[in-house]
Kinemage of the C-alpha trace (Angstrom):
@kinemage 1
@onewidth
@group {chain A} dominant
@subgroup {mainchain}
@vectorlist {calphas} color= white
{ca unk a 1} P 12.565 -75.604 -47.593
{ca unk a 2} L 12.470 -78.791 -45.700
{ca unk a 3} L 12.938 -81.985 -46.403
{ca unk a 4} L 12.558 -85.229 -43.954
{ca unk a 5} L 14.356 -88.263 -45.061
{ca unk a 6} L 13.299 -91.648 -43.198
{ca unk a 7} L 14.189 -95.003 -43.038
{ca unk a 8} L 15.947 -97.562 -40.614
{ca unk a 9} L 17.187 -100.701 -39.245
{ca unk a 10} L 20.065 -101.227 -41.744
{ca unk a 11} L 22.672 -99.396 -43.279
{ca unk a 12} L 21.099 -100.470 -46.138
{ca unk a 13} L 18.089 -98.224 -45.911
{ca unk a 14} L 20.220 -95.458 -44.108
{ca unk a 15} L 22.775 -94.812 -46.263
{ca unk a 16} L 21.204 -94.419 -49.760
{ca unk a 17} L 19.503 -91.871 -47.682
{ca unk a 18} L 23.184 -90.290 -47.256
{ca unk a 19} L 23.890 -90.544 -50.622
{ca unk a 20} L 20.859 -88.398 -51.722
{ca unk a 21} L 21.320 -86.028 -48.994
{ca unk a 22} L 24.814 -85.519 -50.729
{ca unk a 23} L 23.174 -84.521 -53.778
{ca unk a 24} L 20.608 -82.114 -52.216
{ca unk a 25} L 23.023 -80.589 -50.744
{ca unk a 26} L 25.185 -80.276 -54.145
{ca unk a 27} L 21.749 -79.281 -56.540
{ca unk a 28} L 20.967 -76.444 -54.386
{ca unk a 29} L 24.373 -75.028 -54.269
{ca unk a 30} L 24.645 -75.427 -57.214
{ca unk a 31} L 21.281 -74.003 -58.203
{ca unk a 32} L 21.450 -71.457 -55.516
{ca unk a 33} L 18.056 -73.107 -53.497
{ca unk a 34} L 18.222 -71.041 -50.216
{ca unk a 35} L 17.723 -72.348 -46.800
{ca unk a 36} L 17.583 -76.438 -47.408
{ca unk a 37} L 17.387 -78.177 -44.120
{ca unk a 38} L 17.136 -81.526 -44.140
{ca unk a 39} L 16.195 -84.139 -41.059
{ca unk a 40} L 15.942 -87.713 -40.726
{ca unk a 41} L 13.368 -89.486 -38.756
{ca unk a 42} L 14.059 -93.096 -37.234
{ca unk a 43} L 14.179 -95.123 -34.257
{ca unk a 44} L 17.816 -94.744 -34.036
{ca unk a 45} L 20.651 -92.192 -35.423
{ca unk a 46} L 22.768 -95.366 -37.182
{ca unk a 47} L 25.236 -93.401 -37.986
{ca unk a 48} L 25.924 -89.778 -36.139
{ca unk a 49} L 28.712 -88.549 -37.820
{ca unk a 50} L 27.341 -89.028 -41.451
{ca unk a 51} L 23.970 -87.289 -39.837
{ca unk a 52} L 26.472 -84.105 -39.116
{ca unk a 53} L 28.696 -83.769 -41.965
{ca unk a 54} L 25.754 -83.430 -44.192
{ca unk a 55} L 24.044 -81.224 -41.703
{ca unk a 56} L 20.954 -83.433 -40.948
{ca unk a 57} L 19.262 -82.844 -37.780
{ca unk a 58} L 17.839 -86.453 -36.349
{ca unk a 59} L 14.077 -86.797 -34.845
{ca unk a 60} L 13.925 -89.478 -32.911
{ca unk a 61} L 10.834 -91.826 -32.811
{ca unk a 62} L 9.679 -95.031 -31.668
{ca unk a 63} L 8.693 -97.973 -34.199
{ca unk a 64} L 8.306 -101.941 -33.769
{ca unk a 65} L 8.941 -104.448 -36.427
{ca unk a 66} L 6.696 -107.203 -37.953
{ca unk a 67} L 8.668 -110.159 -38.508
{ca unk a 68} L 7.693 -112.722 -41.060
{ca unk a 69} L 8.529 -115.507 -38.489
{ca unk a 70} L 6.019 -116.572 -35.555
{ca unk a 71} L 6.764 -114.304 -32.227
{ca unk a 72} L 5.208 -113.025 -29.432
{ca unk a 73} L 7.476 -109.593 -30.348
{ca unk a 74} L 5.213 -108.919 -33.177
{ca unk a 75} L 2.338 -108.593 -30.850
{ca unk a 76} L 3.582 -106.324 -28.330
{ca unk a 77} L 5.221 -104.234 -31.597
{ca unk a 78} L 1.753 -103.299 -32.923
{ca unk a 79} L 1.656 -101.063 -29.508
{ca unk a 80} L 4.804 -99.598 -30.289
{ca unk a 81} L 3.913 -98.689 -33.607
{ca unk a 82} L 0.980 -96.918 -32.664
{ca unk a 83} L 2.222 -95.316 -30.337
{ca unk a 84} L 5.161 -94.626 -33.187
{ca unk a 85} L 2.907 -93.230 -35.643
{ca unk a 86} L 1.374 -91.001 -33.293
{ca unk a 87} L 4.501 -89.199 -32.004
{ca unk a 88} L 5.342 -88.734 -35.686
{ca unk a 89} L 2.008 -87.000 -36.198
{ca unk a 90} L 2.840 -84.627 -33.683
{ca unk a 91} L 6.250 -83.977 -34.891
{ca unk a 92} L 5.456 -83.594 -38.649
{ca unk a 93} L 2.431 -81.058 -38.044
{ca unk a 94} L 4.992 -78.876 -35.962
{ca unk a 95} L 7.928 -79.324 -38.845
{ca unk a 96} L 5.765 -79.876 -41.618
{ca unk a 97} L 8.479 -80.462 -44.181
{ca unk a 98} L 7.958 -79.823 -47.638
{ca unk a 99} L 8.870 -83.428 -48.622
{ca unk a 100} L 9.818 -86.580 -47.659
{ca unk a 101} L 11.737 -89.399 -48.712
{ca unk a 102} L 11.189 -93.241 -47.312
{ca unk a 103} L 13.794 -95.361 -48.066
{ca unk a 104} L 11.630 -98.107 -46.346
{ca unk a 105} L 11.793 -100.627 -43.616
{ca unk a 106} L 9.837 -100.561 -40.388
{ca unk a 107} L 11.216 -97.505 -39.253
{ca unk a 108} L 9.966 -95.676 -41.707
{ca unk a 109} L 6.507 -96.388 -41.456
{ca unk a 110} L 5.537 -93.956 -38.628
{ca unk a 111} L 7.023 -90.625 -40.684
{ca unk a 112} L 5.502 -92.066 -43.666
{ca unk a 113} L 2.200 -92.762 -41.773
{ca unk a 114} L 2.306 -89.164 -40.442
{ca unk a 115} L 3.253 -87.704 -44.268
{ca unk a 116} L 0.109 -89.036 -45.598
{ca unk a 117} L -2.226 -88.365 -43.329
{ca unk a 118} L -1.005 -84.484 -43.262
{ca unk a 119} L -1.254 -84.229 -46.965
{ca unk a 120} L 2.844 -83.654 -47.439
{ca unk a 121} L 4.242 -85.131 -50.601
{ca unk a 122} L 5.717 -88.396 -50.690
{ca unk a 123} L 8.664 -89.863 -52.791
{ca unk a 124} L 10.206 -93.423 -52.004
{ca unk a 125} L 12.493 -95.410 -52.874
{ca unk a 126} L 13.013 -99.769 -53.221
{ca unk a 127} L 16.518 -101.025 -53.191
{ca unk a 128} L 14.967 -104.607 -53.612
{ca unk a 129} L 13.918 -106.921 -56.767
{ca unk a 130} L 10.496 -107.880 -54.154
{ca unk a 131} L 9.789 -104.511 -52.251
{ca unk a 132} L 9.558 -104.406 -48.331
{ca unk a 133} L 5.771 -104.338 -46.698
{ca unk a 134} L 5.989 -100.433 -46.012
{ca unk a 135} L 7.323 -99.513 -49.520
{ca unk a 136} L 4.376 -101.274 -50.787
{ca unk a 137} L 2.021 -99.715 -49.143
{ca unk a 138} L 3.587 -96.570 -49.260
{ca unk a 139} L 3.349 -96.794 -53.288
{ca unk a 140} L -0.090 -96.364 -52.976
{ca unk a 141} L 0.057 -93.017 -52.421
{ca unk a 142} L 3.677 -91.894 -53.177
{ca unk a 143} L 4.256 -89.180 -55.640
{ca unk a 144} L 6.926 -90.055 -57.205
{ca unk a 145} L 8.571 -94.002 -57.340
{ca unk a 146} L 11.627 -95.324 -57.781
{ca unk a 147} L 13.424 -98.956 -57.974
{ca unk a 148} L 17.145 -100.279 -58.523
{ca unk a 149} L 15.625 -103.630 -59.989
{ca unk a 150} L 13.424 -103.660 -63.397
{ca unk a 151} L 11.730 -106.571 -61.686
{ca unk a 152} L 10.223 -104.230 -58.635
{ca unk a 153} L 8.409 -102.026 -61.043
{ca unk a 154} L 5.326 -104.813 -61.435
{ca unk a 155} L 4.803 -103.798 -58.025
{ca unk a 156} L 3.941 -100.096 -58.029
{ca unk a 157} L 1.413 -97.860 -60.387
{ca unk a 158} L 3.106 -97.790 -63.732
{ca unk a 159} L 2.076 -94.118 -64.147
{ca unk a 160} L 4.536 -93.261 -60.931
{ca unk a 161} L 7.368 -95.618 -60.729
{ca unk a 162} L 10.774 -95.204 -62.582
{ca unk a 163} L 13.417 -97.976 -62.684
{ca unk a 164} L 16.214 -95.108 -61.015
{ca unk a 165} L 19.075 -97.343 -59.892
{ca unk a 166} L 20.719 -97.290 -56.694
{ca unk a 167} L 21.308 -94.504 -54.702
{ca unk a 168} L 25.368 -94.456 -53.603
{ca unk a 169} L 27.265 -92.290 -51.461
{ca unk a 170} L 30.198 -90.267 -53.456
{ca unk a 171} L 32.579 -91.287 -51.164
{ca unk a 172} L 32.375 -95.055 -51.885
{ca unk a 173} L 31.102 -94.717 -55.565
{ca unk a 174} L 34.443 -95.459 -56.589
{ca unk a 175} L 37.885 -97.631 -55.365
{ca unk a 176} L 40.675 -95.807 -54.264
{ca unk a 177} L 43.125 -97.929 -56.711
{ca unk a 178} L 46.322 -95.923 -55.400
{ca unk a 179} L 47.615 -96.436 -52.414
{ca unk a 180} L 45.242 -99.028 -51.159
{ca unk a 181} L 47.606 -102.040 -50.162
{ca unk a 182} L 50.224 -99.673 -48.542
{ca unk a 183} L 46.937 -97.911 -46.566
{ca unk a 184} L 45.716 -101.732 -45.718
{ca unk a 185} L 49.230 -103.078 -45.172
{ca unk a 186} L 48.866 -105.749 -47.947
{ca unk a 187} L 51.133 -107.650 -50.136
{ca unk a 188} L 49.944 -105.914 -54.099
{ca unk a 189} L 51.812 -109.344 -55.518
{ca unk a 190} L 48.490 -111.209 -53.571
{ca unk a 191} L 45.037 -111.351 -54.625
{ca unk a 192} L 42.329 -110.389 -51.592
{ca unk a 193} L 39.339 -111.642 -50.756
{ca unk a 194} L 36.856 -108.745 -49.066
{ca unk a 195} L 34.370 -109.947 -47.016
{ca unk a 196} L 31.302 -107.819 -46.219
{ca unk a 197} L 29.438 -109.354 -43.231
{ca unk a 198} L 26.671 -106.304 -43.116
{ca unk a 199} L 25.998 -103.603 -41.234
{ca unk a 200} L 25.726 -106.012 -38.249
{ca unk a 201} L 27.914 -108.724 -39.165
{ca unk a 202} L 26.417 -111.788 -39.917
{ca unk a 203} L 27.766 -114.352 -37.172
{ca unk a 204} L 27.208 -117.247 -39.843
{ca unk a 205} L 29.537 -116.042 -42.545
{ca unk a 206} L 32.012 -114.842 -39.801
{ca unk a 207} L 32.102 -117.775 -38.371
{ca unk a 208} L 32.367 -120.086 -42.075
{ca unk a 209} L 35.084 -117.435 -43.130
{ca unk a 210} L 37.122 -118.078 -39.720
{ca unk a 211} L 36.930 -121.769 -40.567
{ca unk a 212} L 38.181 -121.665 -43.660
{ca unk a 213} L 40.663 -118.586 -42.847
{ca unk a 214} L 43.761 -121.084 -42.998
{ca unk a 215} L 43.415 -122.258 -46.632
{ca unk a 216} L 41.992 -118.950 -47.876
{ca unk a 217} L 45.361 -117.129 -46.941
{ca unk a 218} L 47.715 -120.187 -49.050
{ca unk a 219} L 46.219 -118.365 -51.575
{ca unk a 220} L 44.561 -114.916 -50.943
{ca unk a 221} L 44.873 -112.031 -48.499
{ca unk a 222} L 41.540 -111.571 -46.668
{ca unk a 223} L 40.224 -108.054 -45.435
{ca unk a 224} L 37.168 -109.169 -43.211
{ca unk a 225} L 34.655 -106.303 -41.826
{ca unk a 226} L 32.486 -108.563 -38.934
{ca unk a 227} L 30.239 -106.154 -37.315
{ca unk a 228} L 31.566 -104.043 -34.428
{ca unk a 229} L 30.134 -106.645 -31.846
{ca unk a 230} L 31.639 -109.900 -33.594
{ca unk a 231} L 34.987 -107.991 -33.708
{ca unk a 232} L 37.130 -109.853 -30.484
{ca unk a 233} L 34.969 -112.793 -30.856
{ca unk a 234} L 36.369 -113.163 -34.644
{ca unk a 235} L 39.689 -111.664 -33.639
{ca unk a 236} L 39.998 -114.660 -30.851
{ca unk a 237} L 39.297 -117.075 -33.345
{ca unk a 238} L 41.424 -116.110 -35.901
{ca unk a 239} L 44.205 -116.141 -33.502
{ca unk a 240} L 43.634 -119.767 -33.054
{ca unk a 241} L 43.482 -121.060 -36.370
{ca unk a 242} L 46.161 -118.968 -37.834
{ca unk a 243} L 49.743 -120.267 -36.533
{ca unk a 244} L 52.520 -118.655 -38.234
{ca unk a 245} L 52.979 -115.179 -38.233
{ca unk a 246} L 53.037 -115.045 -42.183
{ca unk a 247} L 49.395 -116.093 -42.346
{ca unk a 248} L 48.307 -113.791 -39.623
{ca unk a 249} L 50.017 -110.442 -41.843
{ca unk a 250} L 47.169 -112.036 -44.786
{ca unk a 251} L 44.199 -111.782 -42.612
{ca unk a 252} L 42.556 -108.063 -41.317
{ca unk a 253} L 39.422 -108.235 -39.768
{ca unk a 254} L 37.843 -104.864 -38.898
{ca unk a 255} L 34.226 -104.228 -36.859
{ca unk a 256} L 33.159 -101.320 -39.204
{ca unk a 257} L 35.128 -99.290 -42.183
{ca unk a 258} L 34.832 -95.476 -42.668
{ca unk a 259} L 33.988 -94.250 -45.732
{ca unk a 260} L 37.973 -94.176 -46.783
{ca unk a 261} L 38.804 -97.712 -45.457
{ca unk a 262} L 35.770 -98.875 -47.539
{ca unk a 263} L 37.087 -97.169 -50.440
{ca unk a 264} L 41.033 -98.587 -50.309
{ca unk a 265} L 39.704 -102.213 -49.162
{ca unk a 266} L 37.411 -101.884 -52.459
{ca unk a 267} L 40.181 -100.799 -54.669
{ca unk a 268} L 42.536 -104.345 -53.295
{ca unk a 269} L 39.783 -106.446 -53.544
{ca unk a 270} L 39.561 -109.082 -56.676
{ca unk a 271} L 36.677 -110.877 -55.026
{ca unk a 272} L 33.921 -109.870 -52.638
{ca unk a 273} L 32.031 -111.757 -50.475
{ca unk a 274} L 28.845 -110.344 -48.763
{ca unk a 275} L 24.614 -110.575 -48.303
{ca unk a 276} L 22.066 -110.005 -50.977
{ca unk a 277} L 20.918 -106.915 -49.855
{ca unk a 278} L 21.394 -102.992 -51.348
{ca unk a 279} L 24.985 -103.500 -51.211
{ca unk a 280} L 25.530 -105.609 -54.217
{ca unk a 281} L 25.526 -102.093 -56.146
{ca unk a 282} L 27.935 -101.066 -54.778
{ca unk a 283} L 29.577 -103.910 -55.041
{ca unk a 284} L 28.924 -103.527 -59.204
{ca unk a 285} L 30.051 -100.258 -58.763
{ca unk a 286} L 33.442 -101.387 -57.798
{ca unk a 287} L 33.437 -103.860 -60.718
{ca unk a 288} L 34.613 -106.540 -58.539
{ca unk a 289} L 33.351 -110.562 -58.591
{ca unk a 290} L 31.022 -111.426 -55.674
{ca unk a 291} L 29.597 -114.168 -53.937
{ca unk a 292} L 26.401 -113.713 -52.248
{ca unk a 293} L 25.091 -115.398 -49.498
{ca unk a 294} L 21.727 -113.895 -48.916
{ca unk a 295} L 19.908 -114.119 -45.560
{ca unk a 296} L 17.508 -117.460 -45.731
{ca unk a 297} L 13.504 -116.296 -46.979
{ca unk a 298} L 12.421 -116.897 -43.817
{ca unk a 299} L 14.299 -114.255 -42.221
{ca unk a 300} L 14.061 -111.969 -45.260
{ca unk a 301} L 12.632 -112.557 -48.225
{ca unk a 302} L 14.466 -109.863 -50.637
{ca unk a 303} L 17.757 -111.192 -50.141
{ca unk a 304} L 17.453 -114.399 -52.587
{ca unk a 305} L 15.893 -112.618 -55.404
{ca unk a 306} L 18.146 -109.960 -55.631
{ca unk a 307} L 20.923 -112.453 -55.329
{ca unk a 308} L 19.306 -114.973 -58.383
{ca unk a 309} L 19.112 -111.379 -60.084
{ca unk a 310} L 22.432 -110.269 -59.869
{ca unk a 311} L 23.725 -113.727 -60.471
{ca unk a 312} L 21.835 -113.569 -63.930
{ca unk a 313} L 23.953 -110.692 -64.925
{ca unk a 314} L 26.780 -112.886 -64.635
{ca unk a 315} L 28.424 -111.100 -61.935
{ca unk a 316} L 28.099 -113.001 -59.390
{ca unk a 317} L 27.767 -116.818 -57.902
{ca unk a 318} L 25.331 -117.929 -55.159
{ca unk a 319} L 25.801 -119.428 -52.081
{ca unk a 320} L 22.543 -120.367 -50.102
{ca unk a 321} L 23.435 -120.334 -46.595
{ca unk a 322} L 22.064 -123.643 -45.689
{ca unk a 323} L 24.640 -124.889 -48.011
{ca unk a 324} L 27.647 -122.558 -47.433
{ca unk a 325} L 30.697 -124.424 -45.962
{ca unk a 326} L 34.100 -123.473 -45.885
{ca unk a 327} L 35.264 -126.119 -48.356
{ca unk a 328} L 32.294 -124.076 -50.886
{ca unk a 329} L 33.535 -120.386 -50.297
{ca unk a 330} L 36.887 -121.413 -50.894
{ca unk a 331} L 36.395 -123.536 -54.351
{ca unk a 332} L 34.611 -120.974 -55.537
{ca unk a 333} L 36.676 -118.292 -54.961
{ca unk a 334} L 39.161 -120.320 -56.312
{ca unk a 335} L 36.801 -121.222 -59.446
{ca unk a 336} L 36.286 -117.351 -60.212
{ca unk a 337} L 39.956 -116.486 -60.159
{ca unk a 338} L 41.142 -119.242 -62.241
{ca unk a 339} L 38.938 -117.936 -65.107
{ca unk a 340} L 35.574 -116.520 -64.297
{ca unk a 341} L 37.000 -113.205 -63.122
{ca unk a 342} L 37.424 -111.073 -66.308
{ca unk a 343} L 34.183 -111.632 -67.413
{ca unk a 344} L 32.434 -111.476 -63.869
{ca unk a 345} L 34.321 -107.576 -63.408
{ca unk a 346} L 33.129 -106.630 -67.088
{ca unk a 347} L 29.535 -107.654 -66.436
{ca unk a 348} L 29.651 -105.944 -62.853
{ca unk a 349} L 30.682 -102.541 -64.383
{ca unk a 350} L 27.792 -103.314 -67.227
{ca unk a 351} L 25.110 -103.663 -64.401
{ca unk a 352} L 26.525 -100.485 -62.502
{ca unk a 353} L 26.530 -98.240 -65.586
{ca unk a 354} L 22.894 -96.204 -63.579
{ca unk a 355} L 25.006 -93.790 -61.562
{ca unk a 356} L 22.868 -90.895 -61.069
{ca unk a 357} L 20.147 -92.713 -59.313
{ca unk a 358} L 21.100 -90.140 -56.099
{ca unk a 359} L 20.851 -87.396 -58.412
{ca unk a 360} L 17.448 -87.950 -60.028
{ca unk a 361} L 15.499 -88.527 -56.554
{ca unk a 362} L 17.488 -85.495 -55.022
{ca unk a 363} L 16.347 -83.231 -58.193
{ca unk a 364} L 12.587 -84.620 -57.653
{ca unk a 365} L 12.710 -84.115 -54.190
{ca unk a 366} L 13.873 -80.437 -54.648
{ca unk a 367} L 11.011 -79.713 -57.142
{ca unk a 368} L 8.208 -81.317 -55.334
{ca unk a 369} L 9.334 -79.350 -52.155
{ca unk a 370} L 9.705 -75.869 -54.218
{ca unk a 371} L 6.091 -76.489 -55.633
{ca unk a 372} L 4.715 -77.238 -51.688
{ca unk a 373} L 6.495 -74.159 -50.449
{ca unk a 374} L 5.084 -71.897 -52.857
C-alpha cells in the first residue's frame, strides 16, 4: 500500500503530517498491514530527519503561492503552479498511491490537483477555524474531512466532514515535567515565560520580546525559540540589553528545538507566548496559559479567528500585533500569573481533551487505501 502525504510552507502543515505518519506506522504494526510506504510531496523537505525516522521518502515538486496582498509574485506564481501541477501528474500516475492526505497550503495543491484528476482517493485535513483556499477547494471532492475547530465544519459538505481535532506528534503530546529545568539550566524556584516565534521566527515578536527582555527576567525566566535565521541577530541584542550576568543565566534563546527540547521547555513553562496558528493545540495540550499574537488578516487571515476562538475558551489572552508593545506582553503576563493562571491551565487541558485526532485520520487513511488496493 501507498500512501502520499502533502502539504507545505509551515511546520504547521508539515508536522501534523508527522504526527499521522506516526500512527500509520503504529496501526499497521499493530494490525499487521504489510508493505506501508509512505511519501510526502512538497516544494521543500522542511524537515529531513523527521522525513527518515518515520521512513517517508520525499518527492520533490515545484508550487507558487497566491498571496492575499497585491504583488507582481502572484503573477509569475500562476506559471509555477502549472507547471507544479503538471510534474505532479506525472509523478502520481507512475506512484499512483492508494491515498493521500493534504494537510493544505499552497504546496499542496499540485499533489492534490494530480489526486483528483487520476481518480485516487482524497482525505484532508483543516487545522484552522476559516480553512485555507486549497482545503476549500479540495473539500469539494475529498473523501473523507476533517477539522480541529467546530467553527470550520460550515465550510465543507456536512455528509463528509468530522470535527477530528488536531493532529500532534507523540513526541511533543506531552511535557517532560522531570528533569526539565536541570536539562534547560533553569532556576525551578522561577516561573518561565516560553516564547514560540514559529517555524520561521517572527522578527516582530523577537524583536518586542528583546525589548522588554530586561523587566521580563525581574520576574520570569524566558526560554525564547526565534527562528534559526533571527538566532545571532536576537542573541546580539540580548547581549546588549541584558547587563549583569544574573539576568543573562534567565534568558535562553534557541533558533529551533528538537522534539526533546520542545518537550522539557514545555514542561518549565507557566506561560506561553506564540502565533495563532496550529500550534495553539499543542499549546492546550501542554495545559499551559498563552498569549497569542496572531499574524495581522492581511497577511493571513486564519490566525485572528483561531486566536478570538481559543481566547473564548478562556485559555488564552490576545494581543493584536498592531498593538503589542513590550510594556503589554509584560502586564499581561504579569496579569495571568497573579491570578488568571489556574483557571487559564484548567480550561487549556478542557479544550485539549480530542487526542486521537492522529489516530482517526491514520485509521481512515489505512481503510480507504486497503479498499483502492483491492
Amino acid at each position: 500500500m501507498k500512501i502520499l502525504l502533502t502539504g507545505g510552507g509551515t511546520g504547521g502543515h508539515f508536522y501534523p503530517l508527522i504526527a499521522v505518519a506516526e500512527k500509520i506506522r503504529e496501526i499497521s504494526d499493530r494490525e499487521k498491514i504489510l508493505d506501508v510506504k509512505l511519501f510526502y510531496m512538497s516544494d521543500a523537505p522542511y524537515d529531513k530527519e523527521a522525513l527518515f525516522e518515520n521512513q517517508i521518502t520525499y518527492i520533490a515538486t515545484i508550487s507558487g503561492k497566491q498571496r492575499l496582498y497585491a504583488s507582481a509574485r502572484n503573477f509569475f506564481d500562476l506559471f509555477k503552479i502549472a507547471l507544479g501541477s503538471f510534474h505532479a501528474l506525472i509523478r502520481l500516475f507512475f506512484l499512483y498511491p492508494d491515498a493521500v492526505f493534504g494537510k493544505g497550503g499552497y504546496a499542496s495543491f499540485p499533489a492534490l490537483f494530480a489526486a483528483r484528476i487520476l481518480g485516487i482517493p482524497v482525505i484532508i485535513h483543516e487545522s484552522d477555524s476559516v480553512p485555507g483556499r486549497v482545503n476549500k477547494w479540495a473539500g469539494k471532492f475529498a473523501k473523507k474531512i476533517g477539522v480541529s475547530w467546530e467553527e470550520a465544519a460550515k465550510y465543507f459538505p456536512k455528509d463528509r466532514v468530522a470535527v477530528v481535532g488536531q493532529p500532534i506528534r507523540k513526541t511533543i503530546a506531552e511535557p517532560a515535567r522531570e528533569g526539565a529545568f536541570e536539562y534547560l539550566k533553569l532556576d525551578p524556584s522561577i516561573p518561565v515565560i516560553f516564547v514560540l516565534g514559529g517555524s520561521q521566527g517572527s522578527e516582530t515578536i523577537n524583536n518586542i520580546v528583546v525589548d522588554a527582555l530586561p523587566e521580563l527576567v525581574k520576574k520570569y525566566q524566558v526560554i525564547h525559540q526565534t527562528g534559526a535565521k533571527n538566532i545571532d541577530a536576537v542573541r546580539a541584542r540580548a547581549g546588549v540589553v541584558l547587563v549583569s550576568d544574573e539576568e543573562k543565566k534567565r534568558y535562553k534563546p534557541f533558533g529551533y528545538l528538537n522534539p526533546l527540547s520542545m518537550k522539557m521547555s514545555a514542561g518549565a513553562a507557566k506561560i506561553v507566548i506564540s502565533r495563532g496558528g496550529s500550534q495553539i493545540f499543542e499549546i492546550a495540550s501542554w495545559g499551559a496559559p498563552s498569549i497569542i499574537v496572531p499574524i495581522p488578516p492581511k497577511i493571513s487571515r486564519d490566525q485572528e479567528h483561531n486566536a478570538f476562538n481559543y481566547a473564548r475558551v478562556g485559555a488564552a489572552s490576545v494581543i493584536e500585533e498592531s498593538n503589542l508593545t513590550p510594556y503589554m506582553l509584560v502586564a499581561e503576563a504579569d496579569r495571568i500569573m497573579a491570578g488568571k493562571w489556574e483557571e487559564m491551565h484548567k480550561n487549556a487541558l478542557a479544550f485539549a481533551n480530542r487526542t486521537n485526532a492522529a489516530e482517526t485520520i491514520a485509521q481512515a487513511l489505512l481503510e480507504i487505501g486497503l479498499g483502492h488496493e483491492k
